[in-house]
Short mmCIF file of the C-alpha atoms (twelve columns), coordinates in Angstrom:
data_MODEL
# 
_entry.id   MODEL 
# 
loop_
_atom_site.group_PDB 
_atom_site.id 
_atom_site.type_symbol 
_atom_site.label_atom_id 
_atom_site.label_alt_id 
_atom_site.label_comp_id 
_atom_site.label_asym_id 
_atom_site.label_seq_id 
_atom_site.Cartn_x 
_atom_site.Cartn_y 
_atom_site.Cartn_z 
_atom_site.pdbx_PDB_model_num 
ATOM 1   C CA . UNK A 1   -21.063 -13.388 -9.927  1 
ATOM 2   C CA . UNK A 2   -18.869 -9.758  -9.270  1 
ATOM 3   C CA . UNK A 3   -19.103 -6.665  -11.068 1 
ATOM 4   C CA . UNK A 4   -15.756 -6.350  -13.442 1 
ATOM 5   C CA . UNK A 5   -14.939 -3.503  -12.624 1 
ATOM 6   C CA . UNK A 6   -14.574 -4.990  -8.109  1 
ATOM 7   C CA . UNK A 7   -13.071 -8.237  -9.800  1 
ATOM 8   C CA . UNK A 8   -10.350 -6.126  -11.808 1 
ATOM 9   C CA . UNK A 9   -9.593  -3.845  -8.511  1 
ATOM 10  C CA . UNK A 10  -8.936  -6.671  -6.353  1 
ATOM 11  C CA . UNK A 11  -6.516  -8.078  -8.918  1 
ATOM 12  C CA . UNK A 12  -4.854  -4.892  -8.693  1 
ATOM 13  C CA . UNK A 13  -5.169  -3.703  -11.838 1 
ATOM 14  C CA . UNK A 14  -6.327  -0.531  -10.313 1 
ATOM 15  C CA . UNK A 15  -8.696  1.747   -8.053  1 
ATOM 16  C CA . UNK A 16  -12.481 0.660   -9.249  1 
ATOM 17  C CA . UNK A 17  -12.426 3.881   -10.902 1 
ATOM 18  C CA . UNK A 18  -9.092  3.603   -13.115 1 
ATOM 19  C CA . UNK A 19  -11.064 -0.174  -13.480 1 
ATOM 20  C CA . UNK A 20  -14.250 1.553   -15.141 1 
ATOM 21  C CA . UNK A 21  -12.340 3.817   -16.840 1 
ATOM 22  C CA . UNK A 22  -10.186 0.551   -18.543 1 
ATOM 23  C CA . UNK A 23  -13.406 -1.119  -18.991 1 
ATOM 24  C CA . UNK A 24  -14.672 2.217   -20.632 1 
ATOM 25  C CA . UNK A 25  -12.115 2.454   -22.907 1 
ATOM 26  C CA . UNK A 26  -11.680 -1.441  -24.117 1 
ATOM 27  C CA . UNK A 27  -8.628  -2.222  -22.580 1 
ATOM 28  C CA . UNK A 28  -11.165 -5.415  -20.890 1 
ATOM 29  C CA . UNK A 29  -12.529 -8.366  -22.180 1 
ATOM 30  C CA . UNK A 30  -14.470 -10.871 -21.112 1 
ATOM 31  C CA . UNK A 31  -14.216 -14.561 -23.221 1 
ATOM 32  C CA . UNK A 32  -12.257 -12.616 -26.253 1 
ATOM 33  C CA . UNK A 33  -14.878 -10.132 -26.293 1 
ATOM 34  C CA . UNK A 34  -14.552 -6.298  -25.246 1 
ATOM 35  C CA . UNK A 35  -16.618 -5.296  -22.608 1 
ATOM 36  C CA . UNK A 36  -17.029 -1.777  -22.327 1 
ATOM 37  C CA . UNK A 37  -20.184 -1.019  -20.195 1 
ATOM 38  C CA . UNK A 38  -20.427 -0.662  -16.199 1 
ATOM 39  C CA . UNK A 39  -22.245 -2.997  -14.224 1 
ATOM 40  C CA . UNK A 40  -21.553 -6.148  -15.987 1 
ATOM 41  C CA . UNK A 41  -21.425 -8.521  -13.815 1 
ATOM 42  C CA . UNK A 42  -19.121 -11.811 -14.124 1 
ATOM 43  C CA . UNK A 43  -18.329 -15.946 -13.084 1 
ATOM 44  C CA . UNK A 44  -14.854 -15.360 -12.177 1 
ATOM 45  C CA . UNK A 45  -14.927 -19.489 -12.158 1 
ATOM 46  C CA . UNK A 46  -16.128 -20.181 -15.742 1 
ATOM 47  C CA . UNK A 47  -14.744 -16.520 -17.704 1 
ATOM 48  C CA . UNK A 48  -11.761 -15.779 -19.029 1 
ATOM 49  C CA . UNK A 49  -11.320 -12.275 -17.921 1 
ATOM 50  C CA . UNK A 50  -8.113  -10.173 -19.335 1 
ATOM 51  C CA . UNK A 51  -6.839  -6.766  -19.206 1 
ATOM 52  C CA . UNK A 52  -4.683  -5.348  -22.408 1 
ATOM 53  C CA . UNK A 53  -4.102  -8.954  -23.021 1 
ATOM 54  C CA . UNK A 54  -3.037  -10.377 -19.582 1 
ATOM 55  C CA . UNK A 55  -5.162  -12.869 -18.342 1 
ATOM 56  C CA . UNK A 56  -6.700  -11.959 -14.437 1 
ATOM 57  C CA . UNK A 57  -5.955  -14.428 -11.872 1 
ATOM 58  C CA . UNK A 58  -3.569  -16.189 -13.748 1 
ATOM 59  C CA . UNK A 59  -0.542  -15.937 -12.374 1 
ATOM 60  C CA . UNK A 60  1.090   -17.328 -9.508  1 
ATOM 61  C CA . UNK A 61  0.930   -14.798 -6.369  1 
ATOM 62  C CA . UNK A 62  3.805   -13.169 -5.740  1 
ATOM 63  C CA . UNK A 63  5.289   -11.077 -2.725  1 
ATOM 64  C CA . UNK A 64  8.211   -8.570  -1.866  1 
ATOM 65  C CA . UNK A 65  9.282   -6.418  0.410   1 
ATOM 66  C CA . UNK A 66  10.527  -2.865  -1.114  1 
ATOM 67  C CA . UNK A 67  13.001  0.008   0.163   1 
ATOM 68  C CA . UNK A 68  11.380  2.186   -1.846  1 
ATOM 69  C CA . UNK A 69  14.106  5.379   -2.295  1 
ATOM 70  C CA . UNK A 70  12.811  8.976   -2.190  1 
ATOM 71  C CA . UNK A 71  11.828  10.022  -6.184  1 
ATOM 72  C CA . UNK A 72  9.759   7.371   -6.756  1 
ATOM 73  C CA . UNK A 73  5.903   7.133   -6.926  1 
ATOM 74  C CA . UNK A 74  3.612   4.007   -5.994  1 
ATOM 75  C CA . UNK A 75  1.433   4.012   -9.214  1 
ATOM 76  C CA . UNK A 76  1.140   1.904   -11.589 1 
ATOM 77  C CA . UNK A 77  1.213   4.569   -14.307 1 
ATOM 78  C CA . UNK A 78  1.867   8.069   -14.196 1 
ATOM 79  C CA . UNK A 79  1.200   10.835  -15.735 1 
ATOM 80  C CA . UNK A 80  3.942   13.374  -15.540 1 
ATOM 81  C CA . UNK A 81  6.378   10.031  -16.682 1 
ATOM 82  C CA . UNK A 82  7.953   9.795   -13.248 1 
ATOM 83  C CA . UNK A 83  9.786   7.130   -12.182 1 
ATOM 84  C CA . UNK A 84  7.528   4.322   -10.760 1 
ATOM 85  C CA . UNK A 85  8.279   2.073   -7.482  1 
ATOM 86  C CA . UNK A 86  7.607   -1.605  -9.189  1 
ATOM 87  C CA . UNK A 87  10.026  -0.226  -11.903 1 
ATOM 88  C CA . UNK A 88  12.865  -1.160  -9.020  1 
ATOM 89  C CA . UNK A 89  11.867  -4.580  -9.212  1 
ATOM 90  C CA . UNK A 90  14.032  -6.490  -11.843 1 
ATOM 91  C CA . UNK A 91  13.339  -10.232 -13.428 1 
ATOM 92  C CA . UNK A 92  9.487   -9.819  -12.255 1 
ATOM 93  C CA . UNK A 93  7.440   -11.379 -14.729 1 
ATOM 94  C CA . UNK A 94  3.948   -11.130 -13.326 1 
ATOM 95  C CA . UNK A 95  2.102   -7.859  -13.234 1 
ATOM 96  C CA . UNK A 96  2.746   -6.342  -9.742  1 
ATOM 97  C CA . UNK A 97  1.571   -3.165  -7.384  1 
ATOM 98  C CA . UNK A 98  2.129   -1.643  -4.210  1 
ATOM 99  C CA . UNK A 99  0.408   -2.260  -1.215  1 
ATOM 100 C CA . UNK A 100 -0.661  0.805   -0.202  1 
ATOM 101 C CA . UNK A 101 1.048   3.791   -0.923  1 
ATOM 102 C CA . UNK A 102 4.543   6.167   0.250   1 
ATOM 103 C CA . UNK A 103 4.201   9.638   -1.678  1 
ATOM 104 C CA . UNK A 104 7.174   10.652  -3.613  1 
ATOM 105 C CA . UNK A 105 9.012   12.623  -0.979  1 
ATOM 106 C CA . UNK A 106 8.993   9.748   1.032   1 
ATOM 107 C CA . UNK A 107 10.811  6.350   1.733   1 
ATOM 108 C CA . UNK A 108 10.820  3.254   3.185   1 
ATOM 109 C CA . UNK A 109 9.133   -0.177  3.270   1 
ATOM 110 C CA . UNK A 110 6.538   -0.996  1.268   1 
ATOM 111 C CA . UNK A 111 4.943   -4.510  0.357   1 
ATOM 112 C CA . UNK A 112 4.785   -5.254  -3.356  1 
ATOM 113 C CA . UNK A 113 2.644   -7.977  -4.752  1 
ATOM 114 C CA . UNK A 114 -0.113  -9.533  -7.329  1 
ATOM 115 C CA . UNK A 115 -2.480  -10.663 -4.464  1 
ATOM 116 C CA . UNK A 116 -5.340  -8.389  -4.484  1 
ATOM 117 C CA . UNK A 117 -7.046  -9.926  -1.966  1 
ATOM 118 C CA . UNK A 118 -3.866  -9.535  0.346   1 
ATOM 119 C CA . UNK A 119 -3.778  -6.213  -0.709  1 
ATOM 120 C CA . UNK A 120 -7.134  -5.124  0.245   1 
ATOM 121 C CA . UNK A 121 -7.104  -7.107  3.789   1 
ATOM 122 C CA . UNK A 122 -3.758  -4.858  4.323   1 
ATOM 123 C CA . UNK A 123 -5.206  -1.316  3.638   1 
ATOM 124 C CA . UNK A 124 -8.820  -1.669  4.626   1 
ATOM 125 C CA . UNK A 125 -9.021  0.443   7.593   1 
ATOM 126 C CA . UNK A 126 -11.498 -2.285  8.985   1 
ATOM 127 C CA . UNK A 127 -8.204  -4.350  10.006  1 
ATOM 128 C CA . UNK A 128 -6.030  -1.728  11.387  1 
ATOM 129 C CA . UNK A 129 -2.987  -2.893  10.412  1 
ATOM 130 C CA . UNK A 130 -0.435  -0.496  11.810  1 
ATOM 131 C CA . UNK A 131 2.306   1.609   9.862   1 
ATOM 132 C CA . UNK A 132 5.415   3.254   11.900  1 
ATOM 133 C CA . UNK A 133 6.907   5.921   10.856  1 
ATOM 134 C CA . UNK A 134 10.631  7.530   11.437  1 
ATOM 135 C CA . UNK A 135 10.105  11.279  11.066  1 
ATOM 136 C CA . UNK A 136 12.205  14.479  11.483  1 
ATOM 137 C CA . UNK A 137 10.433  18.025  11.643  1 
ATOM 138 C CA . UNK A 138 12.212  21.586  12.186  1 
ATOM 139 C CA . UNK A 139 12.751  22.664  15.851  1 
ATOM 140 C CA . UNK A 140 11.715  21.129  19.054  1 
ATOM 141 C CA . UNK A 141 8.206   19.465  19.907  1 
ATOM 142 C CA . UNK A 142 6.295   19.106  22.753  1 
ATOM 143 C CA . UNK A 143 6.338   15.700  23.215  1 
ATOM 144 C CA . UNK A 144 3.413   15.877  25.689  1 
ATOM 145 C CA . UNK A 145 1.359   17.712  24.196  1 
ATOM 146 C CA . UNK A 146 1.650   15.741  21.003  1 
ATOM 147 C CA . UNK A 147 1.102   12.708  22.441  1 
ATOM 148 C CA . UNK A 148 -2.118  13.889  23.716  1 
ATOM 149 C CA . UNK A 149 -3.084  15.384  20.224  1 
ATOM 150 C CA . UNK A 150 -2.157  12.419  18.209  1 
ATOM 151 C CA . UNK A 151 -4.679  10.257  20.999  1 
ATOM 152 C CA . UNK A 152 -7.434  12.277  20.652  1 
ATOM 153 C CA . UNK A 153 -7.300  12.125  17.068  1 
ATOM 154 C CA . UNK A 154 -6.667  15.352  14.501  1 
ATOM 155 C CA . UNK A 155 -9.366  16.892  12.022  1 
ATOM 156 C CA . UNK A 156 -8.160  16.573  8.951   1 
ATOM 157 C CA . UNK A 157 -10.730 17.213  5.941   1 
ATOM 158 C CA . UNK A 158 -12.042 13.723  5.118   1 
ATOM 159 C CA . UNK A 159 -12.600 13.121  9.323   1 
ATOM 160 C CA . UNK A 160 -11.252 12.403  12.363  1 
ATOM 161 C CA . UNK A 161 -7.973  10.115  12.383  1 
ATOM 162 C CA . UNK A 162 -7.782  7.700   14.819  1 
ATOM 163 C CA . UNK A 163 -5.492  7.678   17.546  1 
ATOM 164 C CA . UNK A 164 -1.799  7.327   16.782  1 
ATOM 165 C CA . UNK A 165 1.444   6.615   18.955  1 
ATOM 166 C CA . UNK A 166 4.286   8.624   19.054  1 
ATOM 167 C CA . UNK A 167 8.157   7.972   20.562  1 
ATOM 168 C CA . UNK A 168 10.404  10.639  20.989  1 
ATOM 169 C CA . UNK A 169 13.743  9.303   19.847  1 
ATOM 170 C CA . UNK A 170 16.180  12.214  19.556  1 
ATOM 171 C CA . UNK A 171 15.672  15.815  20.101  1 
ATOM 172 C CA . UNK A 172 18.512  18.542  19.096  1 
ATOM 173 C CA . UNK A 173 18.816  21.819  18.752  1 
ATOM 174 C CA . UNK A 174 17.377  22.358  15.555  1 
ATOM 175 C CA . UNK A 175 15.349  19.265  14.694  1 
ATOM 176 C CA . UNK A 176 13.487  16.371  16.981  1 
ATOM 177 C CA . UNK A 177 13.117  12.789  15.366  1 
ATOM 178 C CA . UNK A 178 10.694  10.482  16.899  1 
ATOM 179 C CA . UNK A 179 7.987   7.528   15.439  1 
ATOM 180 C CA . UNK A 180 5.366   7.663   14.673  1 
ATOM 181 C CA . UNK A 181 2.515   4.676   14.313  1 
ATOM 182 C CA . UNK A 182 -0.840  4.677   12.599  1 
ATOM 183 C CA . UNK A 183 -3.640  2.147   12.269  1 
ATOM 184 C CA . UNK A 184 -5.042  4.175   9.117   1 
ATOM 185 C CA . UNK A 185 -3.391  5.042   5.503   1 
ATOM 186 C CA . UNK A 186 -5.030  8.510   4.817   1 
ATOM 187 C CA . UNK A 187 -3.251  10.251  1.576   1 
ATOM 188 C CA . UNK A 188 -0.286  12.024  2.422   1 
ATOM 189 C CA . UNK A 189 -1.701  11.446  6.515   1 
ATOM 190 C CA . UNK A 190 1.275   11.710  8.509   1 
ATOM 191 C CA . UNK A 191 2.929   14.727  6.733   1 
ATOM 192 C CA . UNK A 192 -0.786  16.236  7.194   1 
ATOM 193 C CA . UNK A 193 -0.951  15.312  10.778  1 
ATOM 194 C CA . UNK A 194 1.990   17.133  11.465  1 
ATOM 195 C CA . UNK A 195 0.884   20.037  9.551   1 
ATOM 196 C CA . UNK A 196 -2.200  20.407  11.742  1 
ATOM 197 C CA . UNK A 197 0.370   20.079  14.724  1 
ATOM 198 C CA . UNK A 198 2.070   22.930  13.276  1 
ATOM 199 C CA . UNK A 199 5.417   20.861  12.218  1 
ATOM 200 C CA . UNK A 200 7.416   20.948  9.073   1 
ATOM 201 C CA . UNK A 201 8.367   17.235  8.044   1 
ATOM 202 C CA . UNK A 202 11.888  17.070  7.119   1 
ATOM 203 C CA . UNK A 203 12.162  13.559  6.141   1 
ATOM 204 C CA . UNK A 204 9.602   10.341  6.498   1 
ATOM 205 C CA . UNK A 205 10.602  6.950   6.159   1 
ATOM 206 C CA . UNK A 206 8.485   4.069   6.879   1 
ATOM 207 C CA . UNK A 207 10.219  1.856   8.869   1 
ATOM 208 C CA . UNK A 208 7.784   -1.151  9.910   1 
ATOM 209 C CA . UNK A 209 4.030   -2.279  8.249   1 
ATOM 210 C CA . UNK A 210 2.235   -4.545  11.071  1 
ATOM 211 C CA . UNK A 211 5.337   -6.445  13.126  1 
ATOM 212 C CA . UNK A 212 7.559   -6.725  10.130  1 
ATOM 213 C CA . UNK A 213 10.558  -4.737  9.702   1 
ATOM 214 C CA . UNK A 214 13.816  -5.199  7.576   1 
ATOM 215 C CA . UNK A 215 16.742  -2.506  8.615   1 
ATOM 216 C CA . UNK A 216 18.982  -4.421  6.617   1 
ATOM 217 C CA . UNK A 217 17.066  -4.007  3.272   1 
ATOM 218 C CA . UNK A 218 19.240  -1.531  1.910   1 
ATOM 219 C CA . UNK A 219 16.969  1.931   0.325   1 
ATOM 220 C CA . UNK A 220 16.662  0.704   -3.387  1 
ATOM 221 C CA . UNK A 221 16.665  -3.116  -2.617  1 
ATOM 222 C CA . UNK A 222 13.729  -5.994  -2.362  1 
ATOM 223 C CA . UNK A 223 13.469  -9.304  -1.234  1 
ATOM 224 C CA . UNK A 224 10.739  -12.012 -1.499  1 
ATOM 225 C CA . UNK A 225 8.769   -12.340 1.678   1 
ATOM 226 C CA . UNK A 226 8.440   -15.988 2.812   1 
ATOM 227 C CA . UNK A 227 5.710   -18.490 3.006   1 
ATOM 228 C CA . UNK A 228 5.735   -17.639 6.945   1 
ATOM 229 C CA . UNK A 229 5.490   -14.270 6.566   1 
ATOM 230 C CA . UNK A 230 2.352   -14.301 4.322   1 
ATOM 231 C CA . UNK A 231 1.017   -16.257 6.537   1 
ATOM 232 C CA . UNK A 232 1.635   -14.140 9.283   1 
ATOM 233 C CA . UNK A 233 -0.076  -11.748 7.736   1 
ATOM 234 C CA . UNK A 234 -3.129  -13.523 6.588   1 
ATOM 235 C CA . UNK A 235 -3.220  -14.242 10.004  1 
ATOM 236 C CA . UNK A 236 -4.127  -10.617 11.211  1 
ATOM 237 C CA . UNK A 237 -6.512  -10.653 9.208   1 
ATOM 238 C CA . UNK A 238 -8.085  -13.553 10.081  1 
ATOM 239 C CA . UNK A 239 -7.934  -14.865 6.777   1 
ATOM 240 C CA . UNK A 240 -5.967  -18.278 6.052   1 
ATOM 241 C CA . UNK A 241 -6.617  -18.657 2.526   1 
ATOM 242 C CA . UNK A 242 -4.896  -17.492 -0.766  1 
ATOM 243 C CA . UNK A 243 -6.738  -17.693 -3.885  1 
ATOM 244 C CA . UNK A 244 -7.011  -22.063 -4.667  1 
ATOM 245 C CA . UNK A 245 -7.493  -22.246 -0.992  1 
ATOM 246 C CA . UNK A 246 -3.607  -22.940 0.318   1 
ATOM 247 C CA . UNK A 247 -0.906  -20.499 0.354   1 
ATOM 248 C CA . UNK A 248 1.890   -20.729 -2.381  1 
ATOM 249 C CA . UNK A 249 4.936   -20.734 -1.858  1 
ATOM 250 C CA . UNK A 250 6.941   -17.708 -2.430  1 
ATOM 251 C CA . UNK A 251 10.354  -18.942 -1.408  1 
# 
């Protein structure tokens, strides 16, 4: 037995509190009925549990690897009607989310799937899986002095980040580019970072989540991820299970 609310946010319908706030509202219910109280607790095994109609847990698990342009939020609604990540995602017919998010200045990769429990193994900081970065700021940095920073770990207002790597790649008159990889996925945390540093971001793409990296996934474009690469990263986890107890696969 689960609360609704934890069983809805790691189907990725939402945070737990857009979840309570669905529930809340009656978008839920639970065996044709609405549920609309917190707390309620549920047999994911014997319920049928659905969400504006959609039944939870359903549908088979899907996975994709995004270039997710500049412009584009990771939400699965929005409020001010911009234009939304999954929307790039064409001939999808299960519900699907981001993994994580890239704020709407930013691009890059970004894994999109239906697999909550994926999802959470991926951005709970307890796991570490690491993010690199490709980043250009205003003016010259001091590489050294950044690396030492970045190891020591900067105060932001939520805490201490952990420690982070940094590799100078280019540095001009006018601008320096370099990576930049974290184990954490703070909002907004590397533009932040930098901020603290005293550096002005000029662009920030993400450009590798854990060991995989696509350069020839064109900005705009997606692909499936394979059966191997789930697994792979199931495997960092420590996990070796999806949902009926095998992996599908997503070839």
């Amino acid at each position: 037995m689960e609360r609704l609310q934890k069983i809805l946010a790691n189907a990725g319908i939402g945070s737990r509190r857009q979840c309570e706030r669905l529930i809340a509202s009656g978008h839920v219910t639970v065996n044709g009925k609405p549920v609309r109280k917190m707390g309620v607790t549920v047999d994911t095994q014997k319920s049928k549990i659905c969400c504006d109609g959609v039944l939870i847990g359903s549908e088979k698990k899907v996975y994709y690897l995004l270039n997710k342009p500049k412009g584009f939020v990771c939400s699965s609604r929005d409020e001010f009607d911009r234009p939304v990540a999954t929307d790039l995602l064409q001939d999808v017919p299960q519900r699907v989310y981001t993994v994580g998010r890239l704020d709407e200045d930013s691009e890059g990769l970004i894994i999109v799937t239906n697999d909550g429990i994926l999802t959470n193994l991926l951005c709970h900081p307890r796991y570490g899986v690491p993010k690199t970065y490709r980043v250009e700021v205003g003016g010259q940095i001091d590489e050294d002095g950044i690396k030492l920073s970045l190891n020591k770990g900067v105060w932001l207002s939520e805490g201490k980040t952990l420690p982070a790597k940094v590799k100078v790649l280019r540095r001009g008159k006018n601008n320096t580019i370099f990576e930049i990889t974290l184990r954490e996925g703070r909002n907004r945390e590397v533009r932040r970072i930098l901020a603290k540093l005293g550096l002005t971001v000029r662009s920030l793409k993400r450009i590798a989540i854990g060991w995989l990296s696509d350069p020839r996934l064109k900005t705009g474009r997606y692909r499936r991820l394979t059966k191997d690469e789930v697994a792979r990263f199931y495997s960092l986890t420590r996990v070796k299970t999806v949902s009926s107890g095998r992996l599908q696969d997503t070839t």
